[in-house]
N, CA and C of each residue as an Amber inpcrd file, in Angstrom:
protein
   651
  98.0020000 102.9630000  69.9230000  99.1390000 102.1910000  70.4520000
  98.9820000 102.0050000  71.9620000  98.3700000 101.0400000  72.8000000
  97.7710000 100.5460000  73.7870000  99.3930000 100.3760000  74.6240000
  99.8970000  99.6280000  74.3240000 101.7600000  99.2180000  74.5190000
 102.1490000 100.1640000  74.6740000 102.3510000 101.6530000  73.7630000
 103.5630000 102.5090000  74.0660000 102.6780000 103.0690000  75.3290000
 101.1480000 103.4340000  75.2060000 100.6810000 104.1970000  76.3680000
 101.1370000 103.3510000  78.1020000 101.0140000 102.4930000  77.5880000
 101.2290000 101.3700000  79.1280000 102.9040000 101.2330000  79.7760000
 103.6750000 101.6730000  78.5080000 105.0960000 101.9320000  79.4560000
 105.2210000 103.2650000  79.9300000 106.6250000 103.2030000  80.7610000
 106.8000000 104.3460000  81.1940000 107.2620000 105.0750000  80.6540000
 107.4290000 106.6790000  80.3650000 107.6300000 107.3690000  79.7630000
 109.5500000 107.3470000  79.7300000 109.7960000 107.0350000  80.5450000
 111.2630000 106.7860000  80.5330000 112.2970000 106.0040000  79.8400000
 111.3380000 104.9000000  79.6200000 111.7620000 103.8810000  79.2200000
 111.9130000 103.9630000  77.6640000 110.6710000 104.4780000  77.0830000
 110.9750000 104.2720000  75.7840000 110.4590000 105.9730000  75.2230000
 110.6690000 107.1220000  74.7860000 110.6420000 108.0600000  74.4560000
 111.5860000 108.5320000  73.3280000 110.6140000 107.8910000  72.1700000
 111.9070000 107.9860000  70.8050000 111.6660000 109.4930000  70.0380000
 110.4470000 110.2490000  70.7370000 110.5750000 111.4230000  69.8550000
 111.5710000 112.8370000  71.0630000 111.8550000 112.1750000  72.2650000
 112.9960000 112.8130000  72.2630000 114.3990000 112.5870000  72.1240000
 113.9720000 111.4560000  72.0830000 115.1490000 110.7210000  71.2120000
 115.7000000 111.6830000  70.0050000 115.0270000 111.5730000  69.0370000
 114.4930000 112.1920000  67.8160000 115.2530000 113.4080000  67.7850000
 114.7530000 114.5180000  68.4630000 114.7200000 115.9050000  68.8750000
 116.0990000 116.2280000  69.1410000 116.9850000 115.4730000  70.0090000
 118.3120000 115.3180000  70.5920000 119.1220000 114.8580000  69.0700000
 118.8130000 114.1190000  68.3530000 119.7180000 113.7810000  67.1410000
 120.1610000 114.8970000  65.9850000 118.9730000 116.2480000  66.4450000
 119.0110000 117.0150000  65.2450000 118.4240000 116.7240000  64.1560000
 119.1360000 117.7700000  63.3750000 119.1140000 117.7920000  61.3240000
 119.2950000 116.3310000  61.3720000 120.0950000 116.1790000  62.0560000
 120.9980000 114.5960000  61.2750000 120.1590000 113.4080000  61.3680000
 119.5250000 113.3930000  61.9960000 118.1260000 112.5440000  62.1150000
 117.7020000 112.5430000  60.7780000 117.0740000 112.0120000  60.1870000
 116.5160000 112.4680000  58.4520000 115.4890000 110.8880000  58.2140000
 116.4900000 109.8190000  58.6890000 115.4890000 109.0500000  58.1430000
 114.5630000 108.3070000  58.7110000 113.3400000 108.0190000  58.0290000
 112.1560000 108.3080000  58.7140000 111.9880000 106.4780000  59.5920000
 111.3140000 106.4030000  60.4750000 110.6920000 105.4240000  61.3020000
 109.7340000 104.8440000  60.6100000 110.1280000 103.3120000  60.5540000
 109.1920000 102.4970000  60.0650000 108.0960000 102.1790000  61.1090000
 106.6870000 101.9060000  60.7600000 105.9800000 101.7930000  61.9590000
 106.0300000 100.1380000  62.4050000 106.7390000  99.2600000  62.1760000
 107.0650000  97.8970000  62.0220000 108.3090000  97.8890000  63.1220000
 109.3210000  98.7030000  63.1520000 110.4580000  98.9220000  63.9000000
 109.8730000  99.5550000  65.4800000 109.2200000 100.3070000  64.5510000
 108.7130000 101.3280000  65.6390000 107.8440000 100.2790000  66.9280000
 107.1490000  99.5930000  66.0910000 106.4940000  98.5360000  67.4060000
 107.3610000  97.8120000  67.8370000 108.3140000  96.8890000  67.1890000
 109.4290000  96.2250000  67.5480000 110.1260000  96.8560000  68.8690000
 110.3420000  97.9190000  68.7940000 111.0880000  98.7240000  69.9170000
 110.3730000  98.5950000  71.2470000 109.1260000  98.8620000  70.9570000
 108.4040000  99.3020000  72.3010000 107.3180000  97.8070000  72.8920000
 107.8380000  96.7380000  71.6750000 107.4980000  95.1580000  71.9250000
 108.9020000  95.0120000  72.9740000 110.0990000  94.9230000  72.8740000
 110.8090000  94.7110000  73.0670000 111.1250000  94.8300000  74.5510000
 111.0590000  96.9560000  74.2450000 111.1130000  97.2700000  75.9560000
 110.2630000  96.8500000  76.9410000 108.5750000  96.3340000  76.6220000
 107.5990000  95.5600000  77.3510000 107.9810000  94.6840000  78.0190000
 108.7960000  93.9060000  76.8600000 108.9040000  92.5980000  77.5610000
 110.6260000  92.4820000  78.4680000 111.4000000  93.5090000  78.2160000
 112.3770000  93.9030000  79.3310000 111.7400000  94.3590000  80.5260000
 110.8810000  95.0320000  80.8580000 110.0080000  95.6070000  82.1230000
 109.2830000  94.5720000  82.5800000 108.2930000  93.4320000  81.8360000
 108.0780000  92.8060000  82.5690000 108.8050000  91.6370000  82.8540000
 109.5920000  91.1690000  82.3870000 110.7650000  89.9190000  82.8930000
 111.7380000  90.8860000  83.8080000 111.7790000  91.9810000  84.6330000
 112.3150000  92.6330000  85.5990000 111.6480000  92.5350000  86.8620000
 110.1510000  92.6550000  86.4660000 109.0880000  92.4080000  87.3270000
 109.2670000  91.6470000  87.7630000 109.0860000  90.1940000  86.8930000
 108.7550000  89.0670000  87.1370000 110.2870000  88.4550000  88.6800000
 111.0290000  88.6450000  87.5740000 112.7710000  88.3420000  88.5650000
 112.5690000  89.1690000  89.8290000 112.2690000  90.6500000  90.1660000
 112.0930000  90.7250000  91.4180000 111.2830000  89.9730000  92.0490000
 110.0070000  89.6760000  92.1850000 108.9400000  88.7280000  92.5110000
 109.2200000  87.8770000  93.0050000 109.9140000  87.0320000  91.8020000
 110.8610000  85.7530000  91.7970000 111.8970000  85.2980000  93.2020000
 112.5180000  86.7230000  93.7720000 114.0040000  86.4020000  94.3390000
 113.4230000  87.2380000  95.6000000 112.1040000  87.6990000  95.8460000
 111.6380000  87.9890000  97.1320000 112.1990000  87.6240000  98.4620000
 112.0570000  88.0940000  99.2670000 113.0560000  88.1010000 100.4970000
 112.0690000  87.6110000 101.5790000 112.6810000  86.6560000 102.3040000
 111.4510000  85.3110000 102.9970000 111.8090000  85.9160000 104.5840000
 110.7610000  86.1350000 104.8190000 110.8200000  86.9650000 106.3210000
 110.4480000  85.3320000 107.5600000 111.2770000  85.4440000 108.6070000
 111.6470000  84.3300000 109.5220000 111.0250000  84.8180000 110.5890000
 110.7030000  84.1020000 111.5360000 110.2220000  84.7630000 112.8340000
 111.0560000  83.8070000 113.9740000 111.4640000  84.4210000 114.4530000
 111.7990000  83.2240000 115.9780000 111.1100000  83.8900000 116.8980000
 110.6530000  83.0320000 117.6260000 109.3800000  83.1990000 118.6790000
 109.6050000  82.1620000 119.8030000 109.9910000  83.1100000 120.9570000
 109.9890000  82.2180000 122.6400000 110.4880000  82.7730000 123.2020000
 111.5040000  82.4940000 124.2940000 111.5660000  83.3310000 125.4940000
 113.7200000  83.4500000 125.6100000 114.3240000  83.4720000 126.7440000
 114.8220000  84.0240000 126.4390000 115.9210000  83.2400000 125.8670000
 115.9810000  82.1830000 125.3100000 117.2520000  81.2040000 124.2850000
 117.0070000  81.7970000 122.5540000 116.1600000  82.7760000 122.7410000
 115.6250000  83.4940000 121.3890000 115.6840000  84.7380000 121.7310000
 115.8590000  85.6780000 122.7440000 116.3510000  87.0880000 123.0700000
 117.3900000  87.2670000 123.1980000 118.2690000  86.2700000 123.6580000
 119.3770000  86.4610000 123.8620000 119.6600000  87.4550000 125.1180000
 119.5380000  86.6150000 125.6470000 119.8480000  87.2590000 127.3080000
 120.9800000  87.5570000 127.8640000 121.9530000  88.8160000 127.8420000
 123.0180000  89.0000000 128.4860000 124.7050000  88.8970000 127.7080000
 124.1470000  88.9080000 125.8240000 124.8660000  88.4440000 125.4650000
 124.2980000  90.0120000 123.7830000 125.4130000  90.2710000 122.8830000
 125.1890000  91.3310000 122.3690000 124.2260000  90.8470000 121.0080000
 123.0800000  91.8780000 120.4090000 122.2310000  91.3090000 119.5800000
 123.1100000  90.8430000 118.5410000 124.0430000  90.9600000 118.3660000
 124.8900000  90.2280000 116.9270000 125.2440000  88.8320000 117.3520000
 125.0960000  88.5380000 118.4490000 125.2930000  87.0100000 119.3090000
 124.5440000  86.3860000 119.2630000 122.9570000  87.1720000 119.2350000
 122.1050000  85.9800000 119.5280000 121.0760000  84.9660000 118.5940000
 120.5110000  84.1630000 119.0470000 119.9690000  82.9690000 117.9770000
 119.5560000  83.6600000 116.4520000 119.0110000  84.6020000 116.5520000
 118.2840000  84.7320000 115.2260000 119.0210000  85.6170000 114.4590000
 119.6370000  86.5440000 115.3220000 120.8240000  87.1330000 114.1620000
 121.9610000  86.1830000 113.6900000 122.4790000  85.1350000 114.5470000
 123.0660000  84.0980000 113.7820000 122.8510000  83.4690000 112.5620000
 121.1850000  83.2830000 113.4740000 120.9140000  82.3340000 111.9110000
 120.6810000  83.0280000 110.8450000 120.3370000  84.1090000 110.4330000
 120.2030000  85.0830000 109.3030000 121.8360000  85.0210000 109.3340000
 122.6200000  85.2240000 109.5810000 123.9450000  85.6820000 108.6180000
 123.9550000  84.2190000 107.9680000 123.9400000  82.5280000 108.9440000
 124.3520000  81.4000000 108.2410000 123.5080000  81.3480000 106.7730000
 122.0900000  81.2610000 107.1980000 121.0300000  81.4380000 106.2590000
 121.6200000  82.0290000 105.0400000 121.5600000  83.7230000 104.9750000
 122.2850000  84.1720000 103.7350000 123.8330000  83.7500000 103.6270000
 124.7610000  83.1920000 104.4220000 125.7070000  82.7410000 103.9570000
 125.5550000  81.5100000 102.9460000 124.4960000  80.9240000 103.1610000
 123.8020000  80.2660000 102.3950000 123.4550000  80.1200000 100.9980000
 123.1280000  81.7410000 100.5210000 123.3420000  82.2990000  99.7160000
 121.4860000  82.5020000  99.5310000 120.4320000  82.2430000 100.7500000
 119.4860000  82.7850000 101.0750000 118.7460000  84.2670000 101.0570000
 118.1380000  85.1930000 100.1990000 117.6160000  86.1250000 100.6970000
 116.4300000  86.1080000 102.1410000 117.2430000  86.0400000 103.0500000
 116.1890000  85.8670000 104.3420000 116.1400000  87.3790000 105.2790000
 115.1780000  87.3340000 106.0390000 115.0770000  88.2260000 106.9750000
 114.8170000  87.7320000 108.9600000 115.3920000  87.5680000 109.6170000
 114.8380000  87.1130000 110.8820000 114.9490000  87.8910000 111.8620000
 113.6670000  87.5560000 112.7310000 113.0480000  88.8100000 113.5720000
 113.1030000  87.8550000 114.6670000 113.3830000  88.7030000 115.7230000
 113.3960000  88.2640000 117.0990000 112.3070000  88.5990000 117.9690000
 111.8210000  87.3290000 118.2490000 110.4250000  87.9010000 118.9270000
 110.4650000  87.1050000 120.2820000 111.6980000  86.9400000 121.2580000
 111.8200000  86.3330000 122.3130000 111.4930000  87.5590000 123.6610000
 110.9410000  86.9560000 124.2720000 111.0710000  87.3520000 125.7350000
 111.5330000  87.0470000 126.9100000 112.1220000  87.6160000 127.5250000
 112.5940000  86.9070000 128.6770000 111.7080000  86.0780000 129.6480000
 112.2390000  84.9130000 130.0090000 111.0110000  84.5330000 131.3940000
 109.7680000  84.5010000 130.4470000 109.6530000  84.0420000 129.1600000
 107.8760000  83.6580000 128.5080000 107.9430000  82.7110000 128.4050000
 106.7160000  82.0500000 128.8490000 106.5610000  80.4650000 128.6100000
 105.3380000  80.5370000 127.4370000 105.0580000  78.9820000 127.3900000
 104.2440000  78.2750000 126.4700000 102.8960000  79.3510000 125.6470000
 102.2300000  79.2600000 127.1990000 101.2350000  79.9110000 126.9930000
 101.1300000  81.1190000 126.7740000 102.3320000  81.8830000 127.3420000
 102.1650000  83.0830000 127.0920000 102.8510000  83.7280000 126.0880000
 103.9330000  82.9410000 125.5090000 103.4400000  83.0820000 123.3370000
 102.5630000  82.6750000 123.1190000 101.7310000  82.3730000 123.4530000
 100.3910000  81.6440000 122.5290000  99.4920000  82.9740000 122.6940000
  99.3480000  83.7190000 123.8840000  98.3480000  84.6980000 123.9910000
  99.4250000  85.9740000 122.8840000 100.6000000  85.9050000 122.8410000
 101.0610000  87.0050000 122.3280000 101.9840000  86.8590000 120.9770000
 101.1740000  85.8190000 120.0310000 101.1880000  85.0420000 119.1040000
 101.0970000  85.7350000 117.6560000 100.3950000  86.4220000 117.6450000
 100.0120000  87.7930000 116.5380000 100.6650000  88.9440000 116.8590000
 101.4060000  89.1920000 117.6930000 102.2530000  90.2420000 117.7710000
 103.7280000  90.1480000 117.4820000 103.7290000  88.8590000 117.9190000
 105.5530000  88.1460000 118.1510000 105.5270000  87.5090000 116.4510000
 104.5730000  87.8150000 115.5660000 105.1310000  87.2270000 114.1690000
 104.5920000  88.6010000 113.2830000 105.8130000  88.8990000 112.9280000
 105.7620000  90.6570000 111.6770000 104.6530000  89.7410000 110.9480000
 103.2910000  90.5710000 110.0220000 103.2720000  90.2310000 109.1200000
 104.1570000  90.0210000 107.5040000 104.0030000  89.0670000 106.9980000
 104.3360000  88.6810000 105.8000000 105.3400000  87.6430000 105.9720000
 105.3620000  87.0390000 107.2360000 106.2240000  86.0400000 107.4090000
 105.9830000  84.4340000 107.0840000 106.7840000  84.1670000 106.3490000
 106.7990000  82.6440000 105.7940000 107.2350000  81.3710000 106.6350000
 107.8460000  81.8560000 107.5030000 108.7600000  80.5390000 108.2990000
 108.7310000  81.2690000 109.7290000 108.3110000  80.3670000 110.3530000
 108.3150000  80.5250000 111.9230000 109.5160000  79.6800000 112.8210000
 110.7300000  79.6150000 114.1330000 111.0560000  78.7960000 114.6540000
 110.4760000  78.9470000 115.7030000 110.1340000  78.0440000 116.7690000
 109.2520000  78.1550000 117.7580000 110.4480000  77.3570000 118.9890000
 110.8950000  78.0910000 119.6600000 111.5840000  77.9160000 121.0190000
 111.1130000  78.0820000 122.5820000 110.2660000  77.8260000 122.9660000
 110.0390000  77.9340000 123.9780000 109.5330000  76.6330000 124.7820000
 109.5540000  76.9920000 126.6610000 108.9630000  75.6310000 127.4510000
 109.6450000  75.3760000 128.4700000 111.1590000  75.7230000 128.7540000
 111.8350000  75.4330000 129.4510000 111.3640000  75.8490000 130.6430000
 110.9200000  77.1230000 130.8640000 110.8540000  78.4710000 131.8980000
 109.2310000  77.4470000 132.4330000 108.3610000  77.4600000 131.3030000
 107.2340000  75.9050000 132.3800000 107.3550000  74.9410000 132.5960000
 108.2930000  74.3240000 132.9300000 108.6370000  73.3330000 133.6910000
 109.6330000  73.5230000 134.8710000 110.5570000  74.2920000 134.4220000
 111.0920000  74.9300000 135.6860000 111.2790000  75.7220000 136.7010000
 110.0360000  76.9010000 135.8850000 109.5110000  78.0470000 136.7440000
 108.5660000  77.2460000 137.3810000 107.9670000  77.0420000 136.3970000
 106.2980000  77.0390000 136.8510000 105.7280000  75.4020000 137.2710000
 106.8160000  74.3860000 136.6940000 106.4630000  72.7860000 137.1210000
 105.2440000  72.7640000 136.4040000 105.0110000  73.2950000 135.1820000
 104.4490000  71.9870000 134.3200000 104.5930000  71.3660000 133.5850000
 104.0230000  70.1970000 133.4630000 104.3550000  69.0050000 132.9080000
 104.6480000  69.5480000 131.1560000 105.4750000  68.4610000 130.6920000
 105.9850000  68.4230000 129.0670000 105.0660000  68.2310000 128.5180000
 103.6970000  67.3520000 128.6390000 102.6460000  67.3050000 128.1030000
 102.1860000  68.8700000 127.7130000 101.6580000  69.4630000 128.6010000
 101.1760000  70.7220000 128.5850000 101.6370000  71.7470000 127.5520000
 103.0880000  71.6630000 127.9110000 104.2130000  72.0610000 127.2520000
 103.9630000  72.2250000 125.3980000 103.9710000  70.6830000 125.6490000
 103.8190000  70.0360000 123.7440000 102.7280000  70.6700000 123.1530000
 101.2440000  70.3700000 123.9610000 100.0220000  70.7750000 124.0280000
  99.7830000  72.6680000 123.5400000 100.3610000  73.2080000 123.7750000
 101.0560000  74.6310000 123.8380000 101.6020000  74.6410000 122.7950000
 102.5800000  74.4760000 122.6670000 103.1480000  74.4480000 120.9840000
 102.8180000  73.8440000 120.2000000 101.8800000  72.8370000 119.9980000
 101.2060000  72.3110000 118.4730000 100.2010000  72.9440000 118.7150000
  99.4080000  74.1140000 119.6900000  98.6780000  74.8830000 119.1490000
  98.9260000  76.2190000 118.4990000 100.0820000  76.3240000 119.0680000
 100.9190000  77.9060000 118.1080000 101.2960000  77.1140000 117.3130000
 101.5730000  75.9290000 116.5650000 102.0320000  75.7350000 115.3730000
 100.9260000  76.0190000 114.2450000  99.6470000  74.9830000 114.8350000
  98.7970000  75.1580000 114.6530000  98.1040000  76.2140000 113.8250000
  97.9710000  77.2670000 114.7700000  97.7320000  78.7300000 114.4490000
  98.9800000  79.5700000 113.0610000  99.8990000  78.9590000 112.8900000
 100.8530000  79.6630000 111.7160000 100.5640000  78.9850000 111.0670000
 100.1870000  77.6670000 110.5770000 100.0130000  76.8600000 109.8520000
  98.7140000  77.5810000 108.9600000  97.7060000  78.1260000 110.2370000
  96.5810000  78.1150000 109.2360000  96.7150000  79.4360000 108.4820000
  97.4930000  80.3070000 109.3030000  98.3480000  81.2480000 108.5410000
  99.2810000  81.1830000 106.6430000  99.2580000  80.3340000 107.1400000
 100.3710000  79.5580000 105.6560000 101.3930000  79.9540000 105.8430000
 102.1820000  79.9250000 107.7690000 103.1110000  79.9090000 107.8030000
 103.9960000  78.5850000 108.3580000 104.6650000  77.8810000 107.8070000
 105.8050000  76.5350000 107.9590000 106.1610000  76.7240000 109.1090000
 105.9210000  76.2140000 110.1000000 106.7860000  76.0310000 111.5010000
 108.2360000  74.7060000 111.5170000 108.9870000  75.9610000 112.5630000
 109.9850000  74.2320000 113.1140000 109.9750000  74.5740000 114.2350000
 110.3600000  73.7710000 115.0910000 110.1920000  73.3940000 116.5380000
 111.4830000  73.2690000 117.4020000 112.4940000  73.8100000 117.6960000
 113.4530000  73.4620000 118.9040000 113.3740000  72.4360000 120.3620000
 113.6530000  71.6870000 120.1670000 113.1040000  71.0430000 121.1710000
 114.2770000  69.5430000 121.3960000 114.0610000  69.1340000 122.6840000
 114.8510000  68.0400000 122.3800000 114.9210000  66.7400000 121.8930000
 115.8110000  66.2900000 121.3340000 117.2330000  66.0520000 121.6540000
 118.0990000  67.4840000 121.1350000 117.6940000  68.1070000 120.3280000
 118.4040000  68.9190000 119.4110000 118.6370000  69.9720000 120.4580000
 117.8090000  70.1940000 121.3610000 118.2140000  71.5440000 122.3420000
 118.0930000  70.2670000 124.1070000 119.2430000  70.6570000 124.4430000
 118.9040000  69.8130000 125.8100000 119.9440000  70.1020000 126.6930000
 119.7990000  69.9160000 127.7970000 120.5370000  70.5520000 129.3710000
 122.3530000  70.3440000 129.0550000 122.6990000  69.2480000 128.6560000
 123.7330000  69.1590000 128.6300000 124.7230000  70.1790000 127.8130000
 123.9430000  70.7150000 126.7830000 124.9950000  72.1800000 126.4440000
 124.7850000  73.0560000 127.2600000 123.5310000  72.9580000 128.4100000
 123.4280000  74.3290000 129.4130000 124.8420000  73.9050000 130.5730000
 125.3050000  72.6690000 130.2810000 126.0630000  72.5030000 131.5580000
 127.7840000  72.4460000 130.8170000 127.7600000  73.2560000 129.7570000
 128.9470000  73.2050000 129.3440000 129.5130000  74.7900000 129.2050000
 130.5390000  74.7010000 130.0190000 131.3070000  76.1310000 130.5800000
 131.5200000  76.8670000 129.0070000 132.0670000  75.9700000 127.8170000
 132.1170000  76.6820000 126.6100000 131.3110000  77.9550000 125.9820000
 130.2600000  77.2220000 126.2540000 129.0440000  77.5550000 125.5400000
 127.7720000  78.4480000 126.5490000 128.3540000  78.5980000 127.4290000
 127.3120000  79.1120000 128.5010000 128.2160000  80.6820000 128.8330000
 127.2100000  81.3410000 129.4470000 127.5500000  82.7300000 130.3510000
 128.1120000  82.5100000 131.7780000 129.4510000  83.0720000 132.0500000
 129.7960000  83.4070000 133.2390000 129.2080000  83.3910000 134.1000000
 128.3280000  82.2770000 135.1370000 127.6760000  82.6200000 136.3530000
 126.3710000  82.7700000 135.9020000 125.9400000  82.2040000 134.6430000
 125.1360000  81.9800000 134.3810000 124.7240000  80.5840000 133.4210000
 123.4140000  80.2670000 133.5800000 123.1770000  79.2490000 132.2870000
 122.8270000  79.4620000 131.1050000 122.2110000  80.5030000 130.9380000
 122.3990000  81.5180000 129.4990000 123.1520000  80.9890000 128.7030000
 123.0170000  81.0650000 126.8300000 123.9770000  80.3190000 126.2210000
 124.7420000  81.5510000 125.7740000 126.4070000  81.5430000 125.4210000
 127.2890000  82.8510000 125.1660000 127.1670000  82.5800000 123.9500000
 127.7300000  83.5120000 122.7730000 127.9500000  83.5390000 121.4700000
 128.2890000  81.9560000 120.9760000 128.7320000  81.3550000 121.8070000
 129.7530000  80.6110000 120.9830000 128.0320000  79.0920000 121.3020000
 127.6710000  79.2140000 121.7880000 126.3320000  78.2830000 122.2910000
 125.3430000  78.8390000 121.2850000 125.2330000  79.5320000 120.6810000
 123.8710000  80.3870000 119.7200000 124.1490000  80.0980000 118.7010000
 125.6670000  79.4780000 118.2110000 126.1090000  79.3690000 117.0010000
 126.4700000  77.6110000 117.2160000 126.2920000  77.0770000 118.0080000
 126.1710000  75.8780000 118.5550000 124.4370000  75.0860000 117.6860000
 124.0120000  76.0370000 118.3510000 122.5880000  75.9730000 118.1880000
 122.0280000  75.8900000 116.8980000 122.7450000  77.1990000 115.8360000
 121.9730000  77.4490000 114.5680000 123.0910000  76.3520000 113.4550000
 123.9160000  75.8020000 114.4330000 124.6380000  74.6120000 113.3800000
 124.0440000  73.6030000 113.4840000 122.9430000  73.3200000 114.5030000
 122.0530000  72.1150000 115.1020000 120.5260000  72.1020000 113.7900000
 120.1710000  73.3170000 113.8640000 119.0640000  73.4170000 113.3600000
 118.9230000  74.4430000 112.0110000 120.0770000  74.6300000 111.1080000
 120.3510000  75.3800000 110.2940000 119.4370000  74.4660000 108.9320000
 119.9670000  73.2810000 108.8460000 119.5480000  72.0840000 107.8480000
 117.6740000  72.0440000 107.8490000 116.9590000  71.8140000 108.7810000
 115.6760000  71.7060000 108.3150000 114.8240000  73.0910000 108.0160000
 115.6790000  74.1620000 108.8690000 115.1900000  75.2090000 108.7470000
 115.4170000  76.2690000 107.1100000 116.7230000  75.8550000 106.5770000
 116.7350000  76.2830000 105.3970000 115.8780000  75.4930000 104.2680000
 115.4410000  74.5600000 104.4340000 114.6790000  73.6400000 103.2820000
 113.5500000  74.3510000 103.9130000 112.7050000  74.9960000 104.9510000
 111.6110000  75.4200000 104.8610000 111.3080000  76.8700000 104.3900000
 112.5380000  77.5530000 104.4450000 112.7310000  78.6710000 103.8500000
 112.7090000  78.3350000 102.1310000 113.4130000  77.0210000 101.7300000
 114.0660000  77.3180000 100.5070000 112.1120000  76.9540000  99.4660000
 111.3870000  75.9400000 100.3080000 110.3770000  75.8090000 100.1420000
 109.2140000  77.0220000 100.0650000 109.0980000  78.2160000 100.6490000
 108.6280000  79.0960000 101.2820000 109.1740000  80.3580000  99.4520000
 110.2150000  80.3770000  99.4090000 111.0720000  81.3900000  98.5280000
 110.4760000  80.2680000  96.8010000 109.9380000  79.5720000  96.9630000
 109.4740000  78.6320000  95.8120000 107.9130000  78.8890000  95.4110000
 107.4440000  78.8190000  96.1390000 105.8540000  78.9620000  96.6890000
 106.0410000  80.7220000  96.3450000 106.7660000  81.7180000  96.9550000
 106.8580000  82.9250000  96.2510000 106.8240000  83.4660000  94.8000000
 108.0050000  82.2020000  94.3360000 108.1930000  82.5200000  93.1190000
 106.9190000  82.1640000  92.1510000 106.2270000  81.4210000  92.6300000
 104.9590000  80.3330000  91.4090000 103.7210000  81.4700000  92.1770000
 103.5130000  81.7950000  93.1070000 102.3050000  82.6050000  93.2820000
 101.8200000  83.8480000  92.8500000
């Protein structure tokens, strides 16, 4: 019996079954039933398998500087813990990791590119650029140039990138008292959730794509 040896002993154990019934036990096991049983429990264990597999939990990365650290504002405020609660409000099994730094530009996620994404991650958002052009005055070209090569690089990963960038992210919510920090341009809670209502829509179809591709592989 190849089947009963291959389950777990927990699962199906009819001779202590047996043992526990007593005297009163008497009549005997057909060996026809007897496979039936342990056909049965097989295929309960592996359609358990299969459904965990199935409903796997899609790990997110946000990656850039500090409109993705959340600068000055509490980690339950900022971009990526937002978007994980909308996400699973969603009714998403997601996970998102914050991989912002303060003051990092283009290039320097790109050198710290394999560190700033956990392995096993499916979906990348990529935020950064501001800090080189305004720290550092370089051009948007450069900028772009910089991020379609970290896209680039997750891609060949077989990880789905999206991109923040404008129109969808642009100065004019930095210049709105609502949504900004006290004496600062920093965005406050209420600007991070501004944000993940901006970019919630393409980013869940790459997740929902990502949790699909899980399930068939």
């Amino acid at each position: 019996m190849l089947l009963a040896a291959s389950l777990p002993r927990a699962s199906v154990d009819l001779s202590n079954l047996i043992q526990s019934m007593g005297p009163m036990m008497i009549l005997p096991i057909r060996p026809q039933a007897l496979f039936a049983a342990l056909a049965t429990a097989a295929f309960f264990l592996f359609a358990t398998a299969w459904a965990s597999g199935a409903s796997a939990q899609v790990q997110v990365a946000v990656i850039g500087d500090s409109n993705v650290y959340g600068k000055g504002v509490a980690t339950s405020e900022n971009y990526p813990s937002k978007l994980e609660a909308a996400l699973r409000a969603r009714g998403l099994d997601v996970r998102v990791s914050n991989g912002g730094i303060n003051g990092d530009t283009s290039s320097g996620l790109a050198a710290r590119l394999d560190s700033a994404v956990p392995a096993g991650t499916r979906v990348a958002v990529i935020w950064v650029g501001v800090n080189d052009v305004v720290r550092h005055g370089r051009s948007i070209a450069e900028v772009q140039a910089n991020v379609a090569g970290i896209a680039s690089r997750l891609r060949a990963k077989g990880i789905e990138s999206y991109v923040i960038r404008p129109p969808v992210y642009n100065v004019a919510d930095h210049k709105n008292p609502a949504l900004i920090l006290g004496g600062d341009n920093h965005f406050n809670g209420a600007g991070y959730s501004r944000m993940v209502a901006k970019t919630i829509g393409p980013i869940q179809a790459l997740v929902v794509k990502a949790s699909k591709r899980k399930a068939t592989s």
